[in-house]
Structure formats: structure tokens, C-alpha cells
ZAMARGU-4260 file (C-alpha; in steps of 0.2 Angstrom, whole numbers, plus 5000, padded with zeros to 4 digits):
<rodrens>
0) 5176/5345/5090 | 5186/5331/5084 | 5185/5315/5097 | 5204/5319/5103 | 5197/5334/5110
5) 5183/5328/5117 | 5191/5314/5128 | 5203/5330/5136 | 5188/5340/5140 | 5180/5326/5146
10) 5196/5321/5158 | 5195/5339/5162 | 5178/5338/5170 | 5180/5320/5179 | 5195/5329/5187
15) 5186/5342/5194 | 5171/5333/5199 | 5181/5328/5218 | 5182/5347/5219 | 5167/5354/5212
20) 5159/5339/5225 | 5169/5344/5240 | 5166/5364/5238 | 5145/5359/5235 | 5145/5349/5252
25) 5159/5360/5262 | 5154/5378/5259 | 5140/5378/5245 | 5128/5368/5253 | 5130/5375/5271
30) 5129/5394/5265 | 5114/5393/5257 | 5106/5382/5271 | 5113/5398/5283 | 5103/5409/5270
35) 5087/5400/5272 | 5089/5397/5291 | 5090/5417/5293 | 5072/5417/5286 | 5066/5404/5302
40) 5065/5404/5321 | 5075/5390/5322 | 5083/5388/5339 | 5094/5376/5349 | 5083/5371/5363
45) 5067/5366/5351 | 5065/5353/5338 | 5051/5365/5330 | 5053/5382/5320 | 5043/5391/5308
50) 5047/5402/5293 | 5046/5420/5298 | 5053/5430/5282 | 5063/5446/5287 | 5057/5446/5305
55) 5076/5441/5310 | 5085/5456/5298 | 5069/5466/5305 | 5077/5465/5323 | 5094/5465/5317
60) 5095/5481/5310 | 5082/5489/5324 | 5094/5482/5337 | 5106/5498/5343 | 5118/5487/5346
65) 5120/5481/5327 | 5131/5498/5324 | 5139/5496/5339 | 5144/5481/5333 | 5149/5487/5314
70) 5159/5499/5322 | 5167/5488/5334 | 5171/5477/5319 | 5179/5490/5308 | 5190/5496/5321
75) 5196/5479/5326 | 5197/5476/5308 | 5206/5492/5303 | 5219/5493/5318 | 5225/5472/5317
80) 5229/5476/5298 | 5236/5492/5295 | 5249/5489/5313 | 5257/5473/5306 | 5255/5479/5290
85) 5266/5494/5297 | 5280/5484/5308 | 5281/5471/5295 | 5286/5483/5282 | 5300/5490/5294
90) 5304/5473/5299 | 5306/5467/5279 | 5316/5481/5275 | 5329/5477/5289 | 5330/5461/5285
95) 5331/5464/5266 | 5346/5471/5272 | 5358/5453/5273 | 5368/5458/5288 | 5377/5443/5300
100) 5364/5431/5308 | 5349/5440/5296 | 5341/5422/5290 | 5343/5416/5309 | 5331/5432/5315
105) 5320/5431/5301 | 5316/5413/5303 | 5313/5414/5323 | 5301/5430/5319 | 5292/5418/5309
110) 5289/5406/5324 | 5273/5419/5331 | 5265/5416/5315 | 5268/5398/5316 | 5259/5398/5334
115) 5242/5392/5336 | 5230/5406/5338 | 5224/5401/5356 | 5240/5399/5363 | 5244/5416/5359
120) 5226/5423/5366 | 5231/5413/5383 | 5250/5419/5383 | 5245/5440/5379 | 5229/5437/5392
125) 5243/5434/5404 | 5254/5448/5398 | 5239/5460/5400 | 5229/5451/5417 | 5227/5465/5428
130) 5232/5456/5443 | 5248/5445/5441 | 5252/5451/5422 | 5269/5455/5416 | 5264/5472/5409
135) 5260/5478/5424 | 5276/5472/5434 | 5287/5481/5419 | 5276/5496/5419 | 5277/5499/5438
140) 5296/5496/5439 | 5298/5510/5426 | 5290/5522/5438 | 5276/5524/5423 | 5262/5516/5432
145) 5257/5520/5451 | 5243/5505/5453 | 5238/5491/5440 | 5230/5494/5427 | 5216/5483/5422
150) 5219/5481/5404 | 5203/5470/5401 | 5190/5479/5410 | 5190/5497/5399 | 5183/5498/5382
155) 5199/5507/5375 | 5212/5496/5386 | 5202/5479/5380 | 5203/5483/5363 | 5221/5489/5363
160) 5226/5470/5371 | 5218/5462/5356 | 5224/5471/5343 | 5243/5471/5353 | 5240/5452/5351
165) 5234/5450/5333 | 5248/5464/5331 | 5262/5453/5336 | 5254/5436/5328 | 5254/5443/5309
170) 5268/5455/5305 | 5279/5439/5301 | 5264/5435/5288 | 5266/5456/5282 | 5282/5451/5283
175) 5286/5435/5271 | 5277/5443/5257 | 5285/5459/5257 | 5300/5453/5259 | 5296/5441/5244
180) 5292/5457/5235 | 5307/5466/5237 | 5316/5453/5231 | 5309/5459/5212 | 5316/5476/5214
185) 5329/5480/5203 | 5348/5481/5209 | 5352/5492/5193 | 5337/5504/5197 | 5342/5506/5215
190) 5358/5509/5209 | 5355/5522/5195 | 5344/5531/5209 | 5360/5529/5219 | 5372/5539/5208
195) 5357/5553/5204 | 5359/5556/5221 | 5342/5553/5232 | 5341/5547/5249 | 5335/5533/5258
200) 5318/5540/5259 | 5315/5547/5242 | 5321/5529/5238 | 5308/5520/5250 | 5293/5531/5239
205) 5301/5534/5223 | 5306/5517/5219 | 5303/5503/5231 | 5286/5509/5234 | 5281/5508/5216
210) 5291/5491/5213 | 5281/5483/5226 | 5263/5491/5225 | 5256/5476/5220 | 5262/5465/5231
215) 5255/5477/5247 | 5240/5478/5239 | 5236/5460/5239 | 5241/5458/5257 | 5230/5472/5264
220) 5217/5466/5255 | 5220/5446/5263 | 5224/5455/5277 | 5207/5465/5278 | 5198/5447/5274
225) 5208/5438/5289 | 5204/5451/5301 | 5186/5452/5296 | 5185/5431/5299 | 5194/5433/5315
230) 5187/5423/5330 | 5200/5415/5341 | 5212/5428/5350 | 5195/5440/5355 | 5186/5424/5361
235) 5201/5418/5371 | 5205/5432/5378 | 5188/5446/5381 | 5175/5435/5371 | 5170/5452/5364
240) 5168/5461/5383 | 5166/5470/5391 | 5152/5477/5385 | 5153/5472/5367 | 5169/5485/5367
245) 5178/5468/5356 | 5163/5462/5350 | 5166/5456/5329 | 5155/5448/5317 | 5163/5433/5323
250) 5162/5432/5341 | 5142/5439/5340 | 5136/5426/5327 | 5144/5414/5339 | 5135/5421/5354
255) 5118/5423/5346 | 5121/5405/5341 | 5130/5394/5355 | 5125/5406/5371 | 5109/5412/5366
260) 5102/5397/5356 | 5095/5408/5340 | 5103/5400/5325 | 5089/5413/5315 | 5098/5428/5322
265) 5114/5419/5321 | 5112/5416/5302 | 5103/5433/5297 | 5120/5440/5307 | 5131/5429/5296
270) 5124/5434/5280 | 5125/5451/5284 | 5145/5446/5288 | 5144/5438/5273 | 5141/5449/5263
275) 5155/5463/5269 | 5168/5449/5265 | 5162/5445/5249 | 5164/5464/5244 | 5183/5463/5248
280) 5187/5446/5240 | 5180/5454/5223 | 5192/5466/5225 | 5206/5454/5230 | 5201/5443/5213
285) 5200/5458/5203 | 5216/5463/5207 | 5222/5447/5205 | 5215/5446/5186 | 5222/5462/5182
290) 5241/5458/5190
</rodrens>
């Protein structure tokens, strides 16, 4: 290795020292101090805790609840990716359609991703409040509804709200990037497939499908990662009730944590969460290595 060579590897590493520094004291250091605080009885309201091995996973996975709560999880997780995922698709390919006033539509459907996530839990909370809520006023003036329906206080209903609200906050997101897909389709196949005669749906799976199949696949997979990390529209608006019917990963690590006081249970919970997300990203970076 000549001395030219050298020096650029040299600057290489220097310039990724800040990063390498920043990813050790920002998510390194803190994960494996989660891993080890799994393996105490550390807790909030005392200074003292002692190392107790697996005694936390032990409770974990003897809890009943802990499958409740991985199915709860999958469910949320499943339904806020595959609706928007769904809507967004339709929406791109109408606006992929350049009619008048299409780039003024598509940008104000952008503003509900734009929109802080709290706001939009307290805005669908009153949308959905059993009392005073807008639904119900619209449903009852249709003749569809006889008496309020109390959308937060049923399993089915409570969960249905959240995933109505992570709904209509991320098909813009399925949206921009499909969109930026099917800007990569061919105009000459489209119009070769045109003059063999198909139809717009043997064009949707015949050819736009297959164009944009990469594309999909990376945003599910993001999506899927998003939606397991998801904390702020369940906490604002059911904080996982009633009776853990929207309880995630999220909002129980927070609980066992900052209600109950047991960062042990809290971390053991994390780690477990942890470990569901890291499968998906290793398919999200093997996909990306093989696009």
C-alpha cells in the first residue's frame, strides 16, 4: 500500500469517526445497557437492584397476557400497513393520471403525512368520542345508527379508530413512493400492451405490477418496521385500552416502565420487540443489496 493510499483510507476513517461516535453513544450504548437491564430488578422508585438472570423473560413469557399482546401487536401491525398500503396504491394510480388541478390534490394529500402524529391522535379521538364526536352526528343523520356508538370502549371498535387514524396519516407516505415508481414504467410498453389489446386490469398485473414490484416491496417492509415502532396515535388516543384491546410493544414497554416503575420488565419486553424488528430490517437490507 503505497502512502497515497494510505492517507485516503486514513481520511476515510477520521470521517467516519463523528458517525461511528454518535451511533456508539445514541443507539449502541443504550441497547446493550437495555439488554443488561433485562437481566436486573431495577426499578424507578428504588436506587438498589440486583441481578436476577432470566427471572424477567421467566415472567414474561409465563404472563397470558404476553400473547395477547403479540397478537394485539400483529393485528395493529398488519391492518395500519396493508389499508394505506391499499388506498395509497389507488390514490397513485389516479394521480399518475395528470388531469387538471392533479399536482394541487396530490400535494394537499400530502399535508396528513406532514402532520405531527399527536395532533392527528387528538383530532381522530374527537372524530371517534362517543359523546360529542363527528362520526356519530353523520352516522345518526344517515338513519344508520339509532344511539351513539362508543367507539373507544369495545375491543373491535377501539382498534378499528386507531388503525382509521394511522390509515389516513400514511397512504400519502404509500403514496409518494409509488408514485415515484410508476414514474419508471415504460410508455413504449404500456403502449405495446395497448395495441395487443388488454385491459386496464390485465394492465394493472401484467405490467405495472411487475415494473413496480420492487418498489412495493421496500415500502411494505418500511411500512411493517414503522408500524411495529408505533407509539403516539395509540397512546393519544386509547393508551393501548380498554383492556389491552390496542396494547403494542410500544405502548406496554412504556407502561411496564413509566406506570409500573419496572425498567427489568420493561427492557426484557424491549428486547423481545427488538428482536421482531430486527428480523424485518434484515429483510429490508437484503432486499436492498439485491435491488
Amino acid at each position: 500500500m503505497n502512502r497515497s493510499t494510505r492517507n485516503q483510507t486514513l481520511m476515510g476513517w477520521l470521517l467516519l469517526v463523528p458517525a461511528l461516535a454518535i451511533f456508539a453513544l445514541m443507539i449502541f450504548y443504550p441497547f446493550i445497557n437495555s439488554i443488561f437491564i433485562s437481566f436486573t430488578s431495577r426499578n424507578l422508585l428504588y436506587a438498589k437492584s440486583a441481578f436476577i438472570g432470566f427471572e424477567n423473560y421467566r415472567k414474561l413469557f409465563s404472563d397470558p397476557n404476553t400473547l395477547f399482546l403479540v397478537w394485539t401487536t400483529i393485528k395493529f401491525v398488519l391492518l395500519s400497513t396493508l389499508m394505506p398500503f391499499t388506498i395509497g396504491l389507488i390514490w397513485a394510480l389516479l394521480m399518475n393520471q395528470k388531469f387538471k388541478g392533479s399536482e394541487f390534490v396530490r400535494g394537499l394529500t400530502l399535508v396528513n403525512w406532514i402532520i405531527p402524529g399527536i395532533a392527528i391522535g387528538f383530532l381522530w379521538s374527537w372524530i371517534f368520542n362517543g359523546d360529542y364526536g363527528i362520526l356519530n352526528a353523520l352516522l345518526g343523520k344517515l338513519g344508520l345508527i339509532e344511539k351513539n356508538v362508543i367507539w373507544f370502549g369495545g375491543r373491535q371498535t377501539s382498534m378499528l379508530a386507531v388503525v382509521t387514524a394511522r390509515t389516513w396519516q400514511m397512504f400519502p407516505w404509500y403514496m409518494a413512493f409509488i408514485m415515484g415508481g410508476l414514474q419508471g414504467v415504460s410508455n413504449d410498453q404500456c403502449e405495446a400492451a395497448r395495441i395487443d389489446g388488454v385491459n386496464n386490469l390485465q394492465m394493472f398485473r401484467h405490467v405495472i405490477i411487475p415494473a413496480i414490484k420492487p418498489v412495493l416491496i421496500l415500502i411494505l417492509l418500511l411500512g411493517t418496521i414503522g408500524n411495529l415502532q408505533h407509539f403516539d396515535l395509540i397512546n393519544v388516543m386509547t393508551g393501548g385500552g380498554p383492556e389491552r384491546a390496542t396494547s403494542t410493544f410500544a405502548t406496554e414497554v412504556y407502561k411496564k416502565a413509566f406506570k409500573e416503575y419496572s425498567l427489568g420488565r420493561a427492557a426484557s419486553l424491549g428486547v423481545i420487540w427488538a428482536m421482531m424488528l430486527s428480523l424485518f430490517s434484515i429483510f429490508y437490507l437484503k432486499r436492498i443489496k439485491e435491488d
